[in-house]
LUMLUMVEX-539657 format. One record per residue: x, y, z of N, C-alpha, C, O in turn; residue number from 1; residue in three letters. Coordinates in Angstrom, 2 decimals, padded with zeros to 5 digits. Example, Ala and Ser with C-alpha at 12.3 -4.5 7.8 and 13.67 -1.06 7.14 Angstrom:
// residues 2
<node n_X="013.19" n_Y="-005.69" n_Z="007.80" ca_X="012.30" ca_Y="-004.50" ca_Z="007.80" c_X="013.20" c_Y="-003.30" c_Z="007.80" o_X="014.24" o_Y="-003.32" o_Z="008.46" i="1" aa="ALA"/>
<node n_X="012.85" n_Y="-002.25" n_Z="007.08" ca_X="013.67" ca_Y="-001.06" ca_Z="007.14" c_X="012.90" c_Y="000.03" c_Z="007.87" o_X="013.41" o_Y="001.14" o_Z="008.04" i="2" aa="SER"/>
//
This chain:
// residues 99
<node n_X="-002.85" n_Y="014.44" n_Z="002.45" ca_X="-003.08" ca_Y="015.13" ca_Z="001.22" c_X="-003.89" c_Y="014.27" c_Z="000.26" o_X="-004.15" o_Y="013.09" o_Z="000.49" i="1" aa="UNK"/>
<node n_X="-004.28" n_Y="014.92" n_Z="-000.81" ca_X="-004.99" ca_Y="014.21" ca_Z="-002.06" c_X="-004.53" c_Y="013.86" c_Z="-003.28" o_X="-004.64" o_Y="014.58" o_Z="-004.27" i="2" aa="UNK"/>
<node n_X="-003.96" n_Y="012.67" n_Z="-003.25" ca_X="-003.06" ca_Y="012.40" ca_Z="-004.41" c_X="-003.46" c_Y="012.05" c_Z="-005.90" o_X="-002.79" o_Y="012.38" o_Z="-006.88" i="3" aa="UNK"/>
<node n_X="-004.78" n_Y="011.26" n_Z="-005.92" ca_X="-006.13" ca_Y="011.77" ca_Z="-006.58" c_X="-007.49" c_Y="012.21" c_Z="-006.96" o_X="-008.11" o_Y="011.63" o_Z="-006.07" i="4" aa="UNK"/>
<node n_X="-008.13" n_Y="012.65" n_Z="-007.45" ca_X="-009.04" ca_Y="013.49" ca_Z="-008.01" c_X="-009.80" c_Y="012.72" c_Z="-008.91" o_X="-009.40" o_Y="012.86" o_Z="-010.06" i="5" aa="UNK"/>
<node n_X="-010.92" n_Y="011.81" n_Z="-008.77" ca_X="-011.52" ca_Y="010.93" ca_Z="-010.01" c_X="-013.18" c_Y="011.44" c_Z="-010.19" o_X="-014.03" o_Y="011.01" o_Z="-009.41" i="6" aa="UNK"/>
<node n_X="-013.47" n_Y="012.17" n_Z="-011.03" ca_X="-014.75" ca_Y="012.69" ca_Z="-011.05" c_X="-015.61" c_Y="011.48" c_Z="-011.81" o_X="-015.72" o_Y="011.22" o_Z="-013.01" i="7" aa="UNK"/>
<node n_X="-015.95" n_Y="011.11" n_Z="-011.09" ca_X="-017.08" ca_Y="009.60" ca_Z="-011.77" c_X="-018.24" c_Y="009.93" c_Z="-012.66" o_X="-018.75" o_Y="009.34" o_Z="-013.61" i="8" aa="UNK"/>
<node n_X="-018.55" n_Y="011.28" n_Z="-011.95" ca_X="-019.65" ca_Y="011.53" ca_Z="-012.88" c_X="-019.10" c_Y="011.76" c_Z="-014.40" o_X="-019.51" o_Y="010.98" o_Z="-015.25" i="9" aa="UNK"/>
<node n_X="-018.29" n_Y="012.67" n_Z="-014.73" ca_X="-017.67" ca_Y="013.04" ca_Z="-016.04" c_X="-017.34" c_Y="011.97" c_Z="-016.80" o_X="-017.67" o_Y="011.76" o_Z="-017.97" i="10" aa="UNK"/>
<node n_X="-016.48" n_Y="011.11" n_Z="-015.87" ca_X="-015.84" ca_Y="010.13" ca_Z="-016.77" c_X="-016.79" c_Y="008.85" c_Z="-016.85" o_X="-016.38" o_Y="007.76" o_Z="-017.25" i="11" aa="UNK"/>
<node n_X="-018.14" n_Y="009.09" n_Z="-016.41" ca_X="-019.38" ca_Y="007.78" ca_Z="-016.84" c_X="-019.83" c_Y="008.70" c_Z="-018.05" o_X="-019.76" o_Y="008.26" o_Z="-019.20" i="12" aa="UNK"/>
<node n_X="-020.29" n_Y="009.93" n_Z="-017.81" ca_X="-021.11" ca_Y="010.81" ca_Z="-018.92" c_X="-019.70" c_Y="010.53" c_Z="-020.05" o_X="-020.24" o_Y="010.34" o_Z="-021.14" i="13" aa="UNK"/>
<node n_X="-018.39" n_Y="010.45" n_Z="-020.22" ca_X="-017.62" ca_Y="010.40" ca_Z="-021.40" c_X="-017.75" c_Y="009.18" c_Z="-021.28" o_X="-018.90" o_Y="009.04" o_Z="-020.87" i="14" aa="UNK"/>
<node n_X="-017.21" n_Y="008.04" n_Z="-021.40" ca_X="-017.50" ca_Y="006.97" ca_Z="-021.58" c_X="-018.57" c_Y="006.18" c_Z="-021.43" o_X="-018.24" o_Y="005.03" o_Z="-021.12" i="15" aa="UNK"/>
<node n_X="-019.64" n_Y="006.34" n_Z="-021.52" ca_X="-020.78" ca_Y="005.60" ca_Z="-021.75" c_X="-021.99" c_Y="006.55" c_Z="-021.61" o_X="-023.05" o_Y="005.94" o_Z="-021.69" i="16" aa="UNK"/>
<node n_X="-022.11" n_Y="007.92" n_Z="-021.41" ca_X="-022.96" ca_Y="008.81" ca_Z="-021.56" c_X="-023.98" c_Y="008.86" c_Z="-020.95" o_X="-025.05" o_Y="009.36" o_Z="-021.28" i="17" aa="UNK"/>
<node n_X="-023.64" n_Y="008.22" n_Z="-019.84" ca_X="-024.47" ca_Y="007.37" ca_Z="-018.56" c_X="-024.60" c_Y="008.85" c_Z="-017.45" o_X="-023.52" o_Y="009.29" o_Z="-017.05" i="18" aa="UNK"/>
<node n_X="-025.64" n_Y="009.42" n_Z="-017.09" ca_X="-026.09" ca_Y="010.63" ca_Z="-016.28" c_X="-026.30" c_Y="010.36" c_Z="-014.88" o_X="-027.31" o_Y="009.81" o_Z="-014.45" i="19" aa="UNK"/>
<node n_X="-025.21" n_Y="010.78" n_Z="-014.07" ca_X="-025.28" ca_Y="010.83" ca_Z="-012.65" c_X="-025.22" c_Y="011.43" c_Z="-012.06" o_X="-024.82" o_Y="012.52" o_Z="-012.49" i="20" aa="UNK"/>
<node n_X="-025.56" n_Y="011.32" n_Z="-010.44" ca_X="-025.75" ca_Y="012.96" ca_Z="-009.48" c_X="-023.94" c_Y="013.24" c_Z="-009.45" o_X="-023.08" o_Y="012.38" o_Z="-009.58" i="21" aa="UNK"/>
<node n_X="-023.81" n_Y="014.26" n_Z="-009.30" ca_X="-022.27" ca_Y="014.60" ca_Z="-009.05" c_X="-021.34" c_Y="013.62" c_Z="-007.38" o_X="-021.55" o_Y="013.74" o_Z="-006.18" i="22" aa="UNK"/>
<node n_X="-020.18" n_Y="012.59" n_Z="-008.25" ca_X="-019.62" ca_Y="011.83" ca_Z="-007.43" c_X="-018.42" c_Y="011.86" c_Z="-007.69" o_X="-017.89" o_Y="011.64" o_Z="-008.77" i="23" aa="UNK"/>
<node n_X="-017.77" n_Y="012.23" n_Z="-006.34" ca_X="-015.81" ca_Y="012.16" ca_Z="-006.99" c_X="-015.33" c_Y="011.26" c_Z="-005.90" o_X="-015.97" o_Y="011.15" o_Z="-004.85" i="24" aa="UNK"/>
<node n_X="-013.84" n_Y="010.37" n_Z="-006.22" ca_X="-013.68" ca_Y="009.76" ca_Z="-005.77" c_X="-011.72" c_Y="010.83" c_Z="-005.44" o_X="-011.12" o_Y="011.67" o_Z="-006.12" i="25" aa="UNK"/>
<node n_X="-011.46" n_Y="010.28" n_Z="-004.34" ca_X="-010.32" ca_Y="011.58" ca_Z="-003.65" c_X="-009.44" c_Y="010.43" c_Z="-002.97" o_X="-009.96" o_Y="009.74" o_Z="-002.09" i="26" aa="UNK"/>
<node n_X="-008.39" n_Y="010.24" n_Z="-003.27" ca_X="-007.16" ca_Y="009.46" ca_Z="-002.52" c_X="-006.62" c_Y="010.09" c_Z="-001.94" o_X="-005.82" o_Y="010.92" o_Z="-002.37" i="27" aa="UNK"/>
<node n_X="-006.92" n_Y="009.86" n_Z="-000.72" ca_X="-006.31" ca_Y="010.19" ca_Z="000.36" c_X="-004.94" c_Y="009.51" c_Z="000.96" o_X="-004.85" o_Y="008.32" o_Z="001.27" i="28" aa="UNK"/>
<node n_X="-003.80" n_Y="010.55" n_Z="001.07" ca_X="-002.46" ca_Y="009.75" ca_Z="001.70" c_X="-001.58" c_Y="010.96" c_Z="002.47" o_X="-001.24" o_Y="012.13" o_Z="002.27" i="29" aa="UNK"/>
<node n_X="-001.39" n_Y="009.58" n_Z="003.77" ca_X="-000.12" ca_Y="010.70" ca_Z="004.81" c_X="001.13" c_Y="009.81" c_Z="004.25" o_X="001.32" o_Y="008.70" o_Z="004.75" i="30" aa="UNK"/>
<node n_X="001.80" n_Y="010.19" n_Z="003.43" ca_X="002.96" ca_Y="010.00" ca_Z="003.29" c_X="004.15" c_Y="009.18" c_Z="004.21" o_X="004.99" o_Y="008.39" o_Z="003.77" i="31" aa="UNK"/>
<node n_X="003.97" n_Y="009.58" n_Z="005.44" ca_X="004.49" ca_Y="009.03" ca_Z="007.03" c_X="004.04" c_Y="008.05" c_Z="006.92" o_X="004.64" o_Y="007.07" o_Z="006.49" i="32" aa="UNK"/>
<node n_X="002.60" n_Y="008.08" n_Z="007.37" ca_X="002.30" ca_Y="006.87" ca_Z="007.45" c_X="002.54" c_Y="005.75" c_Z="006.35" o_X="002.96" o_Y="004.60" o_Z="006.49" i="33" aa="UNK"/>
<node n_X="002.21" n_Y="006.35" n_Z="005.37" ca_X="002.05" ca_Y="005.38" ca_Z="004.24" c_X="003.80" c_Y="004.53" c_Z="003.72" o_X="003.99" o_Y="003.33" o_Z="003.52" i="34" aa="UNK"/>
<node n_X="004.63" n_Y="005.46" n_Z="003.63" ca_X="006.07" ca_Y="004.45" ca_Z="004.20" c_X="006.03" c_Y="003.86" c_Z="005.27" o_X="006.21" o_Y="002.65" o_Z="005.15" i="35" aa="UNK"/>
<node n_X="005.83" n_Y="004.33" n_Z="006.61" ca_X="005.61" ca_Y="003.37" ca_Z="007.88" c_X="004.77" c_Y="001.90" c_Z="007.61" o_X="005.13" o_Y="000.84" o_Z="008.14" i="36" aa="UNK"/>
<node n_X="003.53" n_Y="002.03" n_Z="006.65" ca_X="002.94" ca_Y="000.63" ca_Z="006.21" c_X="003.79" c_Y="-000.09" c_Z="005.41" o_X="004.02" o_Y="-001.28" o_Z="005.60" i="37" aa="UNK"/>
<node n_X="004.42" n_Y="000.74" n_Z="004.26" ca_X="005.05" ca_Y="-000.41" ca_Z="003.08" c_X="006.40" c_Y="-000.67" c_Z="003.90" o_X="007.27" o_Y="-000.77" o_Z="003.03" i="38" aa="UNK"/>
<node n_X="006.87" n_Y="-000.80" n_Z="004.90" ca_X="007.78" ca_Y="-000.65" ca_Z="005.43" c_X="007.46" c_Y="-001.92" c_Z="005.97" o_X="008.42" o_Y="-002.61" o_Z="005.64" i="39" aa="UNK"/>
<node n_X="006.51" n_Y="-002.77" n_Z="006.74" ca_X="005.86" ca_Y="-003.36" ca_Z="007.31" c_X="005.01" c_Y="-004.56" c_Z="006.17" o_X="004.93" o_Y="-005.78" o_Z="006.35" i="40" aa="UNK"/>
<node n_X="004.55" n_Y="-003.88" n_Z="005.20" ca_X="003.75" ca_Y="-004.93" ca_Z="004.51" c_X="004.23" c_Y="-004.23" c_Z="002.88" o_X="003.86" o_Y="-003.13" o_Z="002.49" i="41" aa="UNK"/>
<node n_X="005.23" n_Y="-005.32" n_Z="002.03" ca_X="005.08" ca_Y="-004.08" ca_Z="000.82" c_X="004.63" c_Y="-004.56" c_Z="000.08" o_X="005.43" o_Y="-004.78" o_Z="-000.83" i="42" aa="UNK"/>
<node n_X="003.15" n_Y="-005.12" n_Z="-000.21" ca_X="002.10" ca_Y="-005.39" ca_Z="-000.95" c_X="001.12" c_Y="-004.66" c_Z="-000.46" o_X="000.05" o_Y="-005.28" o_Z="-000.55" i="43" aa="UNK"/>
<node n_X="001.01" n_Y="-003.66" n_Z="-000.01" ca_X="000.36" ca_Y="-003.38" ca_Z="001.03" c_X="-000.51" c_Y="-001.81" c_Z="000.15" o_X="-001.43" o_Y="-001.06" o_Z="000.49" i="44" aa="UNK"/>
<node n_X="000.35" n_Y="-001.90" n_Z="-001.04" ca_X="000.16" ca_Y="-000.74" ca_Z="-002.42" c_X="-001.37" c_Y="-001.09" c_Z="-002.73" o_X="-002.21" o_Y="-000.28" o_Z="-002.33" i="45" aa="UNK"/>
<node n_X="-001.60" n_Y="-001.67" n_Z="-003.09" ca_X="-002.87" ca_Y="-002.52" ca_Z="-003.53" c_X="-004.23" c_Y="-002.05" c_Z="-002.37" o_X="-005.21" o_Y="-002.79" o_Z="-002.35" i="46" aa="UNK"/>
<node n_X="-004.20" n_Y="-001.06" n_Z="-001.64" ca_X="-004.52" ca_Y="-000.64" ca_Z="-000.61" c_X="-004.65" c_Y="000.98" c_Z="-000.35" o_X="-005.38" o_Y="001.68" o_Z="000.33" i="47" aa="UNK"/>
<node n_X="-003.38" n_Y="001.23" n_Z="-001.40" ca_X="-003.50" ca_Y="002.89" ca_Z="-001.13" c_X="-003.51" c_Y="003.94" c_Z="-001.78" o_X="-002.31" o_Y="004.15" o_Z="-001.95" i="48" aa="UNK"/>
<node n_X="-004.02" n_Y="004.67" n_Z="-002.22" ca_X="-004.38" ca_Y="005.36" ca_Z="-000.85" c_X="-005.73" c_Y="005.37" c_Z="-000.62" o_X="-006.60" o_Y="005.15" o_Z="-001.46" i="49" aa="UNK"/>
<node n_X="-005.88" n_Y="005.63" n_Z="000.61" ca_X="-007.49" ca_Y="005.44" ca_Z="001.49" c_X="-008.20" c_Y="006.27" c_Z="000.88" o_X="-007.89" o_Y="007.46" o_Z="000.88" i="50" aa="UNK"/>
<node n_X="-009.26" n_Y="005.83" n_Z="000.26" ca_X="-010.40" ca_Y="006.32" ca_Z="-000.79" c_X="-010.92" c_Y="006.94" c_Z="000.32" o_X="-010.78" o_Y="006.68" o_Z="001.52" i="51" aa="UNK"/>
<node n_X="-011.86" n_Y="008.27" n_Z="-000.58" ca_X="-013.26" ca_Y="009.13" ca_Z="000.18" c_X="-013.52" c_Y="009.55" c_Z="-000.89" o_X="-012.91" o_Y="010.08" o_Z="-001.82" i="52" aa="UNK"/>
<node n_X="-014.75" n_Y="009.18" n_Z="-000.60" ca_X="-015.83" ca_Y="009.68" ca_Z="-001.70" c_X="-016.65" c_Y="010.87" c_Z="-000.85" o_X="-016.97" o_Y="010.90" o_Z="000.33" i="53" aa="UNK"/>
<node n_X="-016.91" n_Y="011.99" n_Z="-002.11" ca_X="-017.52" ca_Y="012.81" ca_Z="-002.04" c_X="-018.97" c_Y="012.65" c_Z="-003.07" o_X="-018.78" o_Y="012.43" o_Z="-004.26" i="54" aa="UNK"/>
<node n_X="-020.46" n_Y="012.78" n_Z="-002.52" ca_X="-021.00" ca_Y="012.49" ca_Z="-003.79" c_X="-022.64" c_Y="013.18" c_Z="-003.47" o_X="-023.11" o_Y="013.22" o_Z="-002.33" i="55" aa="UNK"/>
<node n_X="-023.23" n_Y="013.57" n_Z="-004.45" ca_X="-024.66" ca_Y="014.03" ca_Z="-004.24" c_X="-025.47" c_Y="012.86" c_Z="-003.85" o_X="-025.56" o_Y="011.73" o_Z="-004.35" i="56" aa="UNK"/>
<node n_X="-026.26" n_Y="013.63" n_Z="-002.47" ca_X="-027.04" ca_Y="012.45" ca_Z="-001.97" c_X="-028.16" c_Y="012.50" c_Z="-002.39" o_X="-028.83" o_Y="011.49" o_Z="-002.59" i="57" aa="UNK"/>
<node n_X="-028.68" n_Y="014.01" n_Z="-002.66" ca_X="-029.94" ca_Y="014.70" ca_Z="-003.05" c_X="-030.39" c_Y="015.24" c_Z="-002.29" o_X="-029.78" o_Y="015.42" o_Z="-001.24" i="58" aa="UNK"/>
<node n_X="-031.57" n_Y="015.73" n_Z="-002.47" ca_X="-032.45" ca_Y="016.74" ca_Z="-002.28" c_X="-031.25" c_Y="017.70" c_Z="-001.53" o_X="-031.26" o_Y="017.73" o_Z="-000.30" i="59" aa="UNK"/>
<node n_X="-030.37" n_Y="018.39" n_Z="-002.17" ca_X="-029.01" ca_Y="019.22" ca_Z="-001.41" c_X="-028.15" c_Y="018.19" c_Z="-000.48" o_X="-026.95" o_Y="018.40" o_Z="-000.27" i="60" aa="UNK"/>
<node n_X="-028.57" n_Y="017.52" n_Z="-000.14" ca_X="-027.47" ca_Y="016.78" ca_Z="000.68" c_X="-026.24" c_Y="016.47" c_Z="-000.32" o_X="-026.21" o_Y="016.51" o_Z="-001.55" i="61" aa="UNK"/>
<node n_X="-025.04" n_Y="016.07" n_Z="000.77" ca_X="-023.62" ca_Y="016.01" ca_Z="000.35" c_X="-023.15" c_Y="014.73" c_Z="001.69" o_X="-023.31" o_Y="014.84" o_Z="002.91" i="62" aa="UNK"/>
<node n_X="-022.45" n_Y="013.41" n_Z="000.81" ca_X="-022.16" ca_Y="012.70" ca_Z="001.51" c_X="-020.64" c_Y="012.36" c_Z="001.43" o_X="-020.11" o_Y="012.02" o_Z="000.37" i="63" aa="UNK"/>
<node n_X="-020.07" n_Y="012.45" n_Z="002.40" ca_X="-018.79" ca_Y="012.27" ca_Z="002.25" c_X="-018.56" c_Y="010.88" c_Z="003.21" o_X="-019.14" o_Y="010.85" o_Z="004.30" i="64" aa="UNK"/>
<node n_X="-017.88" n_Y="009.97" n_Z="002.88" ca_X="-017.53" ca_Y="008.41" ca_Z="003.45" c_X="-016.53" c_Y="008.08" c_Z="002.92" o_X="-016.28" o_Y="008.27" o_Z="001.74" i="65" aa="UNK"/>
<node n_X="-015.49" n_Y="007.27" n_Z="004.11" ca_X="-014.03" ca_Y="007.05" ca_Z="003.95" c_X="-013.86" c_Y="005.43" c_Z="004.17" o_X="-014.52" o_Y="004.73" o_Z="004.93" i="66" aa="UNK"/>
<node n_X="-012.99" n_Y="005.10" n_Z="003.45" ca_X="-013.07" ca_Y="003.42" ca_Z="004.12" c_X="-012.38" c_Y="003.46" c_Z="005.54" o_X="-011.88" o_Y="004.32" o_Z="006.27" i="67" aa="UNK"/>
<node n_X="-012.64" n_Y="001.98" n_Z="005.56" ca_X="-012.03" ca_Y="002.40" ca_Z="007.57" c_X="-010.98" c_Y="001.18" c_Z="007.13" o_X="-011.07" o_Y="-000.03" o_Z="006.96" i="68" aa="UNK"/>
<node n_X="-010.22" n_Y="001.90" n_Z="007.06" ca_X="-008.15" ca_Y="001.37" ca_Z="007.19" c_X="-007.85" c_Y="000.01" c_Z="008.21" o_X="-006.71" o_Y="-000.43" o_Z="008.34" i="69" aa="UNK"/>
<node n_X="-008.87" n_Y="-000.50" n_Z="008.81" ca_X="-008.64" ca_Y="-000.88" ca_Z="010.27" c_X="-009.02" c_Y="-002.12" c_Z="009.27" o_X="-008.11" o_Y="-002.84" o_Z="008.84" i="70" aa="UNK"/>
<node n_X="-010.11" n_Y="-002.30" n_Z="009.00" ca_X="-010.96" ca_Y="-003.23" ca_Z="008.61" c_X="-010.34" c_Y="-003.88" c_Z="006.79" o_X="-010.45" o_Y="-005.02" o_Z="006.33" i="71" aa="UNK"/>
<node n_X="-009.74" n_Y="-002.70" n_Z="006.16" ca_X="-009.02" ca_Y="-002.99" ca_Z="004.85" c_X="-007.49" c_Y="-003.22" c_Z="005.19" o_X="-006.98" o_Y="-004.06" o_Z="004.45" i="72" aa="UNK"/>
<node n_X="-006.75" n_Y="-002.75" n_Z="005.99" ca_X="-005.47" ca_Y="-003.34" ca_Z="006.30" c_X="-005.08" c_Y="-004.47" c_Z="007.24" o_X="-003.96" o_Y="-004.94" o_Z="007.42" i="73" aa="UNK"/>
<node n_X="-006.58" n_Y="-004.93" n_Z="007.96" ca_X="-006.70" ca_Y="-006.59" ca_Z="008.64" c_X="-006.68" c_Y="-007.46" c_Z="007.39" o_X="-006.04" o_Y="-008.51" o_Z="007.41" i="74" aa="UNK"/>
<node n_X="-007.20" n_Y="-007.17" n_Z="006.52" ca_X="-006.53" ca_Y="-008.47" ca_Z="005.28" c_X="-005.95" c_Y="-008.68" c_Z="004.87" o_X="-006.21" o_Y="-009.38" o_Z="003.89" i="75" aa="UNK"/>
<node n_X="-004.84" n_Y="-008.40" n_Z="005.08" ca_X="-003.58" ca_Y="-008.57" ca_Z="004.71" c_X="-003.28" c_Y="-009.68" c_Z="005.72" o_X="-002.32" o_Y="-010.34" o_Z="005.34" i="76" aa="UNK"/>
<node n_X="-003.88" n_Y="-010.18" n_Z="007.10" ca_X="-003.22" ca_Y="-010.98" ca_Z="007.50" c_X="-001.91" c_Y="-010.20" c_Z="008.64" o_X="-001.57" o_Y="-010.80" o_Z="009.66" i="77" aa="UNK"/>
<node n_X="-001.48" n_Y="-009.26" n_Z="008.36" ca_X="-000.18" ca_Y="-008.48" ca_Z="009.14" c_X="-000.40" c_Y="-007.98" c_Z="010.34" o_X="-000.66" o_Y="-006.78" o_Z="010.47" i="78" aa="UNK"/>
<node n_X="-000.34" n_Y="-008.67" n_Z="011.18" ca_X="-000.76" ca_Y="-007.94" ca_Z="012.62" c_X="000.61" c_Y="-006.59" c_Z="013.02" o_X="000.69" o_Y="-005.94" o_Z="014.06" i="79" aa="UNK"/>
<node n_X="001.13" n_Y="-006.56" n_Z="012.32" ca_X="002.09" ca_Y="-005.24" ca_Z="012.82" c_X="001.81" c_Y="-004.22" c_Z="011.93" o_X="002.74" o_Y="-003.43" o_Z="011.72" i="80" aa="UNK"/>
<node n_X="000.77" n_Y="-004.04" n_Z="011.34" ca_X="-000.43" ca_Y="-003.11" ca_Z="010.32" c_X="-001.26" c_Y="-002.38" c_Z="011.45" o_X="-001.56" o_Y="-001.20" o_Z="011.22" i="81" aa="UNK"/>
<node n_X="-001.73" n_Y="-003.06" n_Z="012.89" ca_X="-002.64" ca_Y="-002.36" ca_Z="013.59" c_X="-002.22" c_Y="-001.12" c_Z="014.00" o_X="-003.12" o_Y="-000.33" o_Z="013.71" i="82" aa="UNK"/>
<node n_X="-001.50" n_Y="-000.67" n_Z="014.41" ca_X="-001.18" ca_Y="000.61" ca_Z="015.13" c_X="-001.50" c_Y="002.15" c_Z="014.13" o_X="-002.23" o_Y="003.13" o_Z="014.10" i="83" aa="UNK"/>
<node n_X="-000.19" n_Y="001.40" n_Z="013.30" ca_X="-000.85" ca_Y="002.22" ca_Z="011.88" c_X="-002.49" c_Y="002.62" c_Z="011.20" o_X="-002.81" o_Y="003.80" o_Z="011.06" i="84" aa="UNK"/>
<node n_X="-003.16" n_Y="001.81" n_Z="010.93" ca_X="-004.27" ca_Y="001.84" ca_Z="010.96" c_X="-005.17" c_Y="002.57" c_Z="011.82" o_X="-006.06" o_Y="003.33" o_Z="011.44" i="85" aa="UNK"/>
<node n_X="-004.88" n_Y="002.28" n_Z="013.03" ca_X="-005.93" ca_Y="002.87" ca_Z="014.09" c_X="-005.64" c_Y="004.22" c_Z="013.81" o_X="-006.53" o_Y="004.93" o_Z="013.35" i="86" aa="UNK"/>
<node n_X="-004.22" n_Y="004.81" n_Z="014.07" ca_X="-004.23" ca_Y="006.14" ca_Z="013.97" c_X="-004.43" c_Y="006.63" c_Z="012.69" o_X="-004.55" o_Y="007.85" o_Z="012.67" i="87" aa="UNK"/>
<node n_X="-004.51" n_Y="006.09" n_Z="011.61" ca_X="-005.00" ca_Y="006.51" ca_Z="010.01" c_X="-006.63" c_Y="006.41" c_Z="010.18" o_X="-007.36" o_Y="007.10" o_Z="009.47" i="88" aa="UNK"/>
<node n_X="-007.07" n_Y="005.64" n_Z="011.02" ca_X="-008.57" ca_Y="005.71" ca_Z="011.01" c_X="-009.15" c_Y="007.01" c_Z="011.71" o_X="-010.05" o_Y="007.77" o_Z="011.35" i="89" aa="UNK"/>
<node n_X="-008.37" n_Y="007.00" n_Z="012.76" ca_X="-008.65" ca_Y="008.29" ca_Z="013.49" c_X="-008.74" c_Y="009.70" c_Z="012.91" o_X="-009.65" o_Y="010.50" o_Z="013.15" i="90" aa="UNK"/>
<node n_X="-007.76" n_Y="009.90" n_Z="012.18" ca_X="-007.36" ca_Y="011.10" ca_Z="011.35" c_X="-008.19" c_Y="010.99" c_Z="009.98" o_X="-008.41" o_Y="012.07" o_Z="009.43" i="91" aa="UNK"/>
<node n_X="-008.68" n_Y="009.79" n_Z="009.32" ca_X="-010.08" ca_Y="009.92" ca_Z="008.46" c_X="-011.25" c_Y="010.20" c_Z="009.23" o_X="-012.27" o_Y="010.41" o_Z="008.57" i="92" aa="UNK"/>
<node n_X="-011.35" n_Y="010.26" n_Z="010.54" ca_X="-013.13" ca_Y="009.82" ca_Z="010.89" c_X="-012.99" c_Y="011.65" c_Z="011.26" o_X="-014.00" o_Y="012.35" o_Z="011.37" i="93" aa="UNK"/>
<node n_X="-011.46" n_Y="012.27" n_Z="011.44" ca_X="-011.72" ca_Y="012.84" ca_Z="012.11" c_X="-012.10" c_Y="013.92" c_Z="010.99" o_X="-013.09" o_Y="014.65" o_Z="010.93" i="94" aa="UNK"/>
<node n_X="-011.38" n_Y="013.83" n_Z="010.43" ca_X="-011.52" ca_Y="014.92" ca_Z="008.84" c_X="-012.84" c_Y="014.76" c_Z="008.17" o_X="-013.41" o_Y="015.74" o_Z="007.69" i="95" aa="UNK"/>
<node n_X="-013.44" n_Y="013.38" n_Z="008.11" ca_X="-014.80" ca_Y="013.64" ca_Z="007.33" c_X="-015.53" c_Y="014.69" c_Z="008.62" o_X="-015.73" o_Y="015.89" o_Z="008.43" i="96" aa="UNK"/>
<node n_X="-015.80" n_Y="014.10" n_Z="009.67" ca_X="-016.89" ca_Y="014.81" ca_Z="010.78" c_X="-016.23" c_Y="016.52" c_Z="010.69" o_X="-017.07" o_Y="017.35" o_Z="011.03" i="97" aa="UNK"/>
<node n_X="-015.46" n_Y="016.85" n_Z="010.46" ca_X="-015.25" ca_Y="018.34" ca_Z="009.87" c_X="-015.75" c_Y="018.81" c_Z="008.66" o_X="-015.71" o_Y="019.99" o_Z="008.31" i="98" aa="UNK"/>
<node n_X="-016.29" n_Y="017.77" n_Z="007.94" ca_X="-016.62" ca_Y="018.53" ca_Z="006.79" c_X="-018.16" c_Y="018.59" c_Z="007.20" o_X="-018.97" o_Y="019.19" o_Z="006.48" i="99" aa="UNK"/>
//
């Protein structure tokens, strides 16, 4: 699910009146999983939930990009983080290529 909703463009045009192509930023979290991590690492907050950005690329294009969980939950150092990850990566790569 999407736990938040950050419209970048709005909140640059209100605070600094700064004009950009339309960009939102969307926190993404499986709940399951996401106790299964703090369960395992509980600093591990500082991490979640797995950003995707939605944002105008131009000329009509629409780019949607997710971080890859694999590569942001290896710094932590926690090797009992991998399993988790892989299948959180899977289920982001798999949801953007649907859109």
């Amino acid at each position: 699910g999407v736990l938040t909703d950050i419209d970048v463009q709005a909140t640059l045009k209100a605070k600094l009146g700064a004009e950009i192509p339309s960009y939102r930023i969307l926190g993404a979290c499986n709940p399951s999983f996401a106790h299964q991590a703090l369960q395992i690492e509980d600093k591990l907050g500082v991490l979640l939930p797995c950003n995707v950005i939605v944002r105008d690329a131009g000329e009509g294009q629409i780019e949607v990009a997710a971080i890859d969980p694999v590569a942001s939950m290896d710094r932590t150092g926690n090797p009992g983080l991998a399993s988790v990850a892989e299948e959180v990566r899977l289920r982001l790569r798999r949801a953007v290529e649907r859109v």
